[in-house]
C-alpha positions in Angstrom: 31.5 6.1 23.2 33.6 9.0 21.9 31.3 12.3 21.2 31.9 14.1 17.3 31.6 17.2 17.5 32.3 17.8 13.8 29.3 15.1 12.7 27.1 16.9 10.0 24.8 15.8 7.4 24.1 17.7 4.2 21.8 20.9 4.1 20.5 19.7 1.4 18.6 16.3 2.1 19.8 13.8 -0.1 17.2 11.7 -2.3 17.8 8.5 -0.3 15.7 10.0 2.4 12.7 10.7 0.4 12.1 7.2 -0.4 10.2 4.9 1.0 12.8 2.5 3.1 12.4 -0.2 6.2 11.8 -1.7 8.9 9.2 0.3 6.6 10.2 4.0 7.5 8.8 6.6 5.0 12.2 8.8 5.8 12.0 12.5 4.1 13.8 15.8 5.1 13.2 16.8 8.6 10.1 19.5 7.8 8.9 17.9 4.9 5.3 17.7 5.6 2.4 15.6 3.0 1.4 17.3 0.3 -2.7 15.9 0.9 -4.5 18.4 2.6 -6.5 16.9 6.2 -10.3 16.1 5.3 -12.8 15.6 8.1 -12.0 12.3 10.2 -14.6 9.8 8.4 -16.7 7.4 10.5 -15.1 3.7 11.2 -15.8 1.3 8.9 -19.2 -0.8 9.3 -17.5 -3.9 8.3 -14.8 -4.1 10.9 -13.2 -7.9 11.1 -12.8 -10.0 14.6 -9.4 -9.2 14.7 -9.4 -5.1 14.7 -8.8 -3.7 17.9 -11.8 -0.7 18.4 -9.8 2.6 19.1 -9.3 4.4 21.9 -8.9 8.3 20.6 -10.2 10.1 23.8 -8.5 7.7 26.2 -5.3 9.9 27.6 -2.0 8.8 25.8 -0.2 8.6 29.4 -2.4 6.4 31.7 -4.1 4.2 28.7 -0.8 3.3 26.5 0.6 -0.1 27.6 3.8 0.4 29.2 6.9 -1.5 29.2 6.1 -3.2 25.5 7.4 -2.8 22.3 5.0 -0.8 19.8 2.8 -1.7 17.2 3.8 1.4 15.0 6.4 4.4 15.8 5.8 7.5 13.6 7.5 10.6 14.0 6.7 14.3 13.5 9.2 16.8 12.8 6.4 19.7 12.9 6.0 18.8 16.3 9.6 17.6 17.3 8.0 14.5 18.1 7.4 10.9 18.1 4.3 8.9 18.6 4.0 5.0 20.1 0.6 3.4 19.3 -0.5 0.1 20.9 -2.4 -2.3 19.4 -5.8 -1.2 21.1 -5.2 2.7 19.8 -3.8 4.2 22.6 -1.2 6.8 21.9 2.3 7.5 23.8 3.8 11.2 22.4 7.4 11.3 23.2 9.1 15.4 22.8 12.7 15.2 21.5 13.2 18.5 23.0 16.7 20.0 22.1 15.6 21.7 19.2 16.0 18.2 17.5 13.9 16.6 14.8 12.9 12.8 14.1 14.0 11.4 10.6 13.5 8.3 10.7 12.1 5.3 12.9 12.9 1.7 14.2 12.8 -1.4 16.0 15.0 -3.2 17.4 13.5 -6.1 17.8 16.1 -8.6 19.8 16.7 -6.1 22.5 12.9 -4.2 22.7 14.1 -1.3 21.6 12.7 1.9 20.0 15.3 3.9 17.9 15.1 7.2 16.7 17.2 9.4 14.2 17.2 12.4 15.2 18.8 15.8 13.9 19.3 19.5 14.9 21.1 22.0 12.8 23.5 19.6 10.5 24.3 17.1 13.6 23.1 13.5 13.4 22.2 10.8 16.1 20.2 8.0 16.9 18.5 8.0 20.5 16.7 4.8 21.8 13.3 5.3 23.8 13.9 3.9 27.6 11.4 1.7 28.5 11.1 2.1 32.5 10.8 5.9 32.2 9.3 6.6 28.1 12.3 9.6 27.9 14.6 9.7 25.3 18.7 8.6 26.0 21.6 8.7 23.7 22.1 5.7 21.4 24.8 6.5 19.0 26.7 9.4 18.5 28.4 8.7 15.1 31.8 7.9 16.7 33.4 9.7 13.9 36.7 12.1 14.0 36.6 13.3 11.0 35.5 16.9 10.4 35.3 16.3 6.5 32.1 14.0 6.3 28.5 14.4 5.9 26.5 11.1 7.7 22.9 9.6 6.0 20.4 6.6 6.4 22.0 5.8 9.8 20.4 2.4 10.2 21.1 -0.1 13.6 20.9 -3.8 13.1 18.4 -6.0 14.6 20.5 -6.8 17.6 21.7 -3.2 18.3 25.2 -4.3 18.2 26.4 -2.7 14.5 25.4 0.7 12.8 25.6 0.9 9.3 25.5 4.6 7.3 26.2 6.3 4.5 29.2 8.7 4.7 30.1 11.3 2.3 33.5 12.7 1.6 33.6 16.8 1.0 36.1 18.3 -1.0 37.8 21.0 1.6 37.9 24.2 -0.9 34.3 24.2 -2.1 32.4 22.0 0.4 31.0 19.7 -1.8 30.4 16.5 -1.7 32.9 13.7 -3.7 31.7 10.3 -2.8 29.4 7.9 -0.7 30.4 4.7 0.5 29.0 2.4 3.3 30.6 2.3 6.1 29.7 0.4 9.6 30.9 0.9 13.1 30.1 -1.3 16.9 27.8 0.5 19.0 30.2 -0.3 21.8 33.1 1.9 20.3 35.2 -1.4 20.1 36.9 -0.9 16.7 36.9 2.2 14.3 34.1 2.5 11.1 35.3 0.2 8.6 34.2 0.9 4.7 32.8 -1.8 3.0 32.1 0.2 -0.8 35.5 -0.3 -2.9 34.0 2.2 -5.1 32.0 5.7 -5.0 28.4 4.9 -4.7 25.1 6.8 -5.0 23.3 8.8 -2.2 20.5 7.1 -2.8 22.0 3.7 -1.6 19.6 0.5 0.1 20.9 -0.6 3.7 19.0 -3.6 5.0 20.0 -5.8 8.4 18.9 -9.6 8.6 18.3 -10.9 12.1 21.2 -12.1 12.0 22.8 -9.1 11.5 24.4 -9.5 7.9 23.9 -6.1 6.0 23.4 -6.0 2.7 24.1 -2.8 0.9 24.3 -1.1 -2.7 27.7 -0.7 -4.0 29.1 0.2 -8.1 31.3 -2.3 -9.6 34.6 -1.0 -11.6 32.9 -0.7 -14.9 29.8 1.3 -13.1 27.4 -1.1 -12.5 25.1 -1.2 -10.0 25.2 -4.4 -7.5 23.8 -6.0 -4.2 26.4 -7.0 -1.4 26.1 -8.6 1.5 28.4 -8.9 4.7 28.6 -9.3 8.4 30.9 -9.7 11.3 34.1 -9.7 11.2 33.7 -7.7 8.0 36.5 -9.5 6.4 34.6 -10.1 2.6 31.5 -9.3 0.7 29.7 -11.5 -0.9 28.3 -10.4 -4.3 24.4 -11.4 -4.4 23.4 -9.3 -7.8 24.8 -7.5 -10.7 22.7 -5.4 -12.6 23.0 -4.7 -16.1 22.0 -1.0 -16.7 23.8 2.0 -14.8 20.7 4.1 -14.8 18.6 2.1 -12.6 18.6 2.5 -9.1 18.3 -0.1 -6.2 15.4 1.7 -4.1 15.1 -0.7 -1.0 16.6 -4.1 0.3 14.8 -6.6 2.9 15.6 -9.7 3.7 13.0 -12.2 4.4 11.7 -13.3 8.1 14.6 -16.8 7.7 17.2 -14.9 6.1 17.1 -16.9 3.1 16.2 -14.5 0.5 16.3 -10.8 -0.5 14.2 -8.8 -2.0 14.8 -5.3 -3.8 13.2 -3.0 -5.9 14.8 -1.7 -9.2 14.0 1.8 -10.7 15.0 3.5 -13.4 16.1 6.8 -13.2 15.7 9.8 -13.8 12.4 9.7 -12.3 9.1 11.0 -14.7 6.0 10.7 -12.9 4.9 7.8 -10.6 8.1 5.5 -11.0 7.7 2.2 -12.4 9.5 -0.5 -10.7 10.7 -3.7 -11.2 10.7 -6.2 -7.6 13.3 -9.0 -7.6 13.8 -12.1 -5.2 17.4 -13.9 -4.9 18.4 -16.4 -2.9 21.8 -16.1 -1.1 23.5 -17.6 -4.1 22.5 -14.4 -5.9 19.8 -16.8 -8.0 16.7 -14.9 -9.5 13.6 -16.6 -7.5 10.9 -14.2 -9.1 9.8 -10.8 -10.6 7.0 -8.5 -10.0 6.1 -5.1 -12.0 4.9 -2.2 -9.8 4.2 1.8 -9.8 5.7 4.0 -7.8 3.5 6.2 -5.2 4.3 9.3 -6.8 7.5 11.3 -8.7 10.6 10.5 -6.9 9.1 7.5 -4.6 9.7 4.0 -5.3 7.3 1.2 -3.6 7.7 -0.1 -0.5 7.4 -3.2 0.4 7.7 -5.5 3.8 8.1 -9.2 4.2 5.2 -10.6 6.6 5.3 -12.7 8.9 4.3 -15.5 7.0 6.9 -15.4 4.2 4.9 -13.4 1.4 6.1 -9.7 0.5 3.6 -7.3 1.2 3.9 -4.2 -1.3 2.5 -0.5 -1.2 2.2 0.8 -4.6 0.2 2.1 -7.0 -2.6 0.6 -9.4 -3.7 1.2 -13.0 -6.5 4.2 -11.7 -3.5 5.2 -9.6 -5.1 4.7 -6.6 -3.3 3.2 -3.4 -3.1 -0.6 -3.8 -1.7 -3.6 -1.6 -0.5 -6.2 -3.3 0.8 -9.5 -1.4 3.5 -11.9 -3.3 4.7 -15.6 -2.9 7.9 -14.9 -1.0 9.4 -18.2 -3.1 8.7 -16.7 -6.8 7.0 -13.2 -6.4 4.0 -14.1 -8.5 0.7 -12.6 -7.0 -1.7 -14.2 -4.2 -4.4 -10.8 -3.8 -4.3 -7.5 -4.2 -6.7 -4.7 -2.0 -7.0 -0.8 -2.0 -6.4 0.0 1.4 -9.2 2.3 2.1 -11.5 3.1 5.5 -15.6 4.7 4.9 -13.9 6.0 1.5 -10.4 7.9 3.1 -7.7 6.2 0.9 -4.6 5.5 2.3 -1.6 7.7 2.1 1.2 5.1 3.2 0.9 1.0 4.5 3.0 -0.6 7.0 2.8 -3.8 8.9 0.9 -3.6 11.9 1.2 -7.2 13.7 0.3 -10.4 12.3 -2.1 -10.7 9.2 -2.7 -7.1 9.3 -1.8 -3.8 7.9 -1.7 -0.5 9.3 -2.1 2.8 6.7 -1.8 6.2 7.2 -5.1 7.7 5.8 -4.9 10.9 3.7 -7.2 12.6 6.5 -4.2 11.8 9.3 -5.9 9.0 10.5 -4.5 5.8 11.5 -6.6 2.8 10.2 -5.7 -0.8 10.5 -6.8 -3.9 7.6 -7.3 -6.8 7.8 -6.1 -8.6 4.1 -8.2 -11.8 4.7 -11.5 -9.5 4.1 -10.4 -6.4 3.3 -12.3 -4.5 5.4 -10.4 -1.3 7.2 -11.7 0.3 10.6 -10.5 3.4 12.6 -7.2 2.9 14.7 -6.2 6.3 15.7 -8.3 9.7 15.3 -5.8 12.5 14.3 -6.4 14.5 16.6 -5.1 12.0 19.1 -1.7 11.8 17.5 1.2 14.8 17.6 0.5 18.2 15.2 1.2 17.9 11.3 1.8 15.1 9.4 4.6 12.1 9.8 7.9 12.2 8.0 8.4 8.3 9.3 7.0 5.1 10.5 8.0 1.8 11.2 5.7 -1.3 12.4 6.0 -4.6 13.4 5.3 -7.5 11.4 4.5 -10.1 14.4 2.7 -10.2 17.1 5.4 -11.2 19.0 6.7 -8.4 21.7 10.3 -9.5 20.9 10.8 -11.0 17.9 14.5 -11.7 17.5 
């Protein structure tokens, strides 16, 4: 794998990494911290459900985590220049990046049990993968780019680990600034050079989403401005145009393709943003055919709802309800209409961000730190990980699994 020297990413963090993207990874600047302020830890629920594991937060993370397994959750901390593996019984792994580098952004490989972090320091960009035999973190991807005149985003690696997609920037040479985004993808294995797959300049705030079987589907701008959803995969040789929208001032805010690869789901904002954003969900088939619809609110200014498929087939979304509190909302994955809807909350700390967390259950991020798990058949929330068990500040990124399974490709 050649090493670039001359890889950079923009001082300036682009808005694509302060919204809410996945496997589900909340992905903000590196040093962005949450803007709730830590409240005592709360007592666990008294209504915990058969299936909620009881946590573990004195147990030490290095002899109690479960080794040699894929995680339930991975959630970085840049404060701490850190990441965090949590089991499904509440033990804790804290993995130092060391390097002076900081986590953006989290993920999973699922096919080849892999943990996957991006990882920065200064303006250079990489992705390191979490070795299993010896928990330390080894190089991944380096960027493989010659170029001195580009600034690299949203690196993202497929399910298989084979392909990286990004977003790469052209700067103009006399003032530095930035000219245009496209989508470009490279082989992990250095086998052929990063081919473009954008014909035309798109925006930084572009959706990158692998299926299993590692077809990407992307944001790209059609000749007469549009905004559209492509897909491709290997050998790269065509796109496939899956959706044209209709009006140039709304964004594309996330892309995930269901558990069969049969459907895609995105979420449609309009911009600029005012307030929590409200959102539009669509589901197409992969003849670009509209399957269903769902309206939805935006966490706060700037973020657009996330959203996961579960492992049974229904979308699972993290948004916001009419009192603007936190609310969970799970859709038919055939024609988005609603099935139940729950505020994810734990002894009265509301959640601050959802993410799948195994089979039938949810995991949130409580506004007092805490990690809590649900469990959507009764609602009912207990304690997963104390705070104080998990590395200092608060998380920039997390991604969790939707299955059970330890490898689910």
């Amino acid at each position: 794998m050649k090493t670039s020297t001359s890889l950079r990413i923009p001082a300036q963090c682009p808005l694509s990494l302060l919204l809410l993207a996945t496997l589900i990874t909340v992905a903000s600047c590196s040093g962005t911290q949450s803007s709730s302020s830590p409240a005592a830890t709360p007592a666990p629920s008294s209504h915990p459900s058969a299936e909620e594991p009881s946590a573990s937060p004195s147990a030490s993370p290095s002899t109690q985590y479960i080794e040699n397994s894929l995680p339930l959750a991975v959630l970085a901390y840049p404060l701490a220049k850190a990441v965090a593996l949590v089991d499904r019984q509440g033990n804790v792994k804290s993995i130092p990046l060391g390097a002076g580098l900081a986590p953006t952004g989290v993920f999973m490989s699922h096919a080849e049990c892999t943990v996957i972090v991006r990882a920065t320091s200064g303006k250079a960009a990489s992705l390191l993968s979490i070795d299993s035999d010896t928990g330390r973190l080894v190089p991944f991807f380096d960027g493989g780019l010659q170029d001195g005149d580009v600034f690299l985003s949203n690196l993202t690696p497929s399910g298989s680990g084979d392909w990286i997609a990004y977003l790469v920037a052209s700067a103009e040479a006399a003032s530095g600034e930035i000219e245009a985004f496209h989508v470009e993808v490279v082989p992990l294995d250095d086998s052929a050079p990063p081919l473009r797959l954008t014909a035309n300049a798109i925006s930084p705030i572009s959706a990158l989403a692998w299926s299993k079987g590692d077809d990407l589907a992307f944001t790209d701008v059609s000749s007469d401005g549009l905004p559209q959803v492509l897909t491709a995969g290997s050998p790269w040789l065509s796109t496939v145009l899956q959706a044209r929208l209709t009006d140039s001032d709304v964004l594309v805010g996330q892309i995930a393709w269901s558990p069969d690869s049969s459907r895609i789901a995105l979420s449609l904002v309009a911009t600029p943003f005012a307030g929590p954003a409200p959102s539009e969900l669509r589901i197409i088939d992969l003849k670009g055919e509209l399957l269903g619809t769902a309206s939805l609110v935006g966490l706060s200014a700037g973020q657009i709802p996330s959203f996961w498929w579960d492992s049974d087939g229904h979308l699972v979304v993290d948004s916001l309800g009419s009192d603007e509190s936190p609310l969970l909302t799970w859709l038919d994955g055939s024609d988005a209409h609603v099935l139940r809807q729950i505020v994810p909350e734990a002894a009265g700390v509301l959640s601050a961000f959802a993410f799948p967390a195994g089979r039938n259950r949810v995991g949130f991020l409580g506004q007092d730190s805490s990690l809590y798990l649900l469990d959507p058949t009764t609602g009912a929330a207990a304690l997963w990980v104390k705070a104080d068990a998990l590395p200092l500040g608060e998380p920039n990124a997390i991604a969790g699994r939707a299955s059970d399974n330890q490898c689910d490709g």
